[in-house]
N, C-alpha and C positions, 0 to 999 in steps of 0.2 A: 286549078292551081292549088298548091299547097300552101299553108303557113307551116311556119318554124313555129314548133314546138315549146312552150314556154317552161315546159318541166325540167327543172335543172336534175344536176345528178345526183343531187340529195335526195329530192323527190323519188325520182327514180330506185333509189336505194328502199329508200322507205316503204316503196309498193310490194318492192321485192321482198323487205325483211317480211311486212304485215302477211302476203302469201306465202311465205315460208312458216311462220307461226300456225297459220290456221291449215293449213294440210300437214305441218305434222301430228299439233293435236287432233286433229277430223281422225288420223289414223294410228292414233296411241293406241286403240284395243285390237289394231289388223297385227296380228303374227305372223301370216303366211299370206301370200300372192293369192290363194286360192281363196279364201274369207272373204275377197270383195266379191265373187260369184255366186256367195252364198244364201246371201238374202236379198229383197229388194233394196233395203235400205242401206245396204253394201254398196249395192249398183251404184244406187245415185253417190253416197260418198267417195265411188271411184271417178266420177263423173265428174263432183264435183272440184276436186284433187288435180285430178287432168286437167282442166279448163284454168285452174290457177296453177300447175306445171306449164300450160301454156302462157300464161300472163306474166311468167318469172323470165320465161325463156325470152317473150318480147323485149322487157325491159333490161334484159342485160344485152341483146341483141343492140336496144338504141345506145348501151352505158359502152360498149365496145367501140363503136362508130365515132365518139368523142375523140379529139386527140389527147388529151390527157387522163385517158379511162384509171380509174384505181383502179382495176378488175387486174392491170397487167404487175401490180403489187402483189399476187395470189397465182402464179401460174400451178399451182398444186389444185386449185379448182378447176373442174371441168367447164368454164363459161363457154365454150363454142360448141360443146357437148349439147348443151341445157338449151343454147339455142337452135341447134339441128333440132334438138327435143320439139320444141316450138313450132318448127315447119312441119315434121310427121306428124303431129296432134293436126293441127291446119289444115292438111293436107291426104291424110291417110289414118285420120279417127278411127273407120271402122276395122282397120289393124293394129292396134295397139296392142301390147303383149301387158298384161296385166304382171307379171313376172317383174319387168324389165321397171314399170311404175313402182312395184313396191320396193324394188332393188333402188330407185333412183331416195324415194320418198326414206328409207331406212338409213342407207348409208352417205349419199349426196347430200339430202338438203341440210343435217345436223351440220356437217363441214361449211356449208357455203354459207348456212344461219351466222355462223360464228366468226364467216369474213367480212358478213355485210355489217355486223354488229360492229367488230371493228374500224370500216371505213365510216361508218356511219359516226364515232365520237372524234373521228377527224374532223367532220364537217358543223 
C-alpha cells in the first residue's frame, strides 16, 4: 500500500528549481552535444545531468496530477514533454541521444528555470 505524499507543490517546485540550477551550471562550459563524449569527466556530467533531467521530469509529472497545477499557467513550457523526457531516461537510458540532452539543457531548462522562479514567489 501507498502513502500520500506529503510534499506539497512548493516543495515540489523547489526540487525542480534546485535541479534546474545545478545541470545548467554542471554545463556552462558544454558548447556542443558532442563535448560530453569527450572526456570521462563529460561522461559522468552527462550522467549526472540526465539523472536530474530525470528527477525534474518526475516532479512536474506529480505537479501535473494536482488539480490545481500552476504548470497549466505556462502552456508555452514543455511540462508533458520534460515528463515523456522522464519515462525514456527510466526506461531506455541506454538510448539517449546526447544531442536532444544538450538541446533540452541549452534552450528548455533556462525557459522553465524562469517559470518555476515565478510560481515559486507565488507561493
Amino acid at each position: 500500500m501507498f502513502k500520500k505524499s506529503h510534499y506539497t507543490i512548493k516543495d515540489r517546485l523547489e526540487q525542480i528549481a534546485e535541479s534546474i540550477e545545478l545541470v545548467i551550471s554542471r554545463c556552462a562550459n558544454i558548447h556542443t552535444s558532442r563535448e560530453f563524449l569527450l572526456s570521462p569527466d563529460n561522461m559522468t556530467r552527462f550522467d549526472s545531468c540526465v539523472m536530474r533531467l530525470q528527477a525534474i521530469g518526475e516532479q512536474i509529472g506529480k505537479i501535473l496530477r494536482e488539480e490545481d497545477s500552476p504548470l497549466d499557467k505556462y502552456p508555452e513550457i514543455p511540462w508533458l514533454a520534460a515528463y515523456d523526457m522522464r519515462n525514456f531516461i527510466s526506461h531506455e537510458y541506454a538510448n539517449i541521444d546526447e544531442e536532444i540532452v544538450f538541446d533540452v539543457i541549452k534552450e528548455d531548462l533556462p525557459r522553465m528555470q524562469k517559470a518555476v522562479r515565478e510560481m515559486l514567489l507565488a507561493y
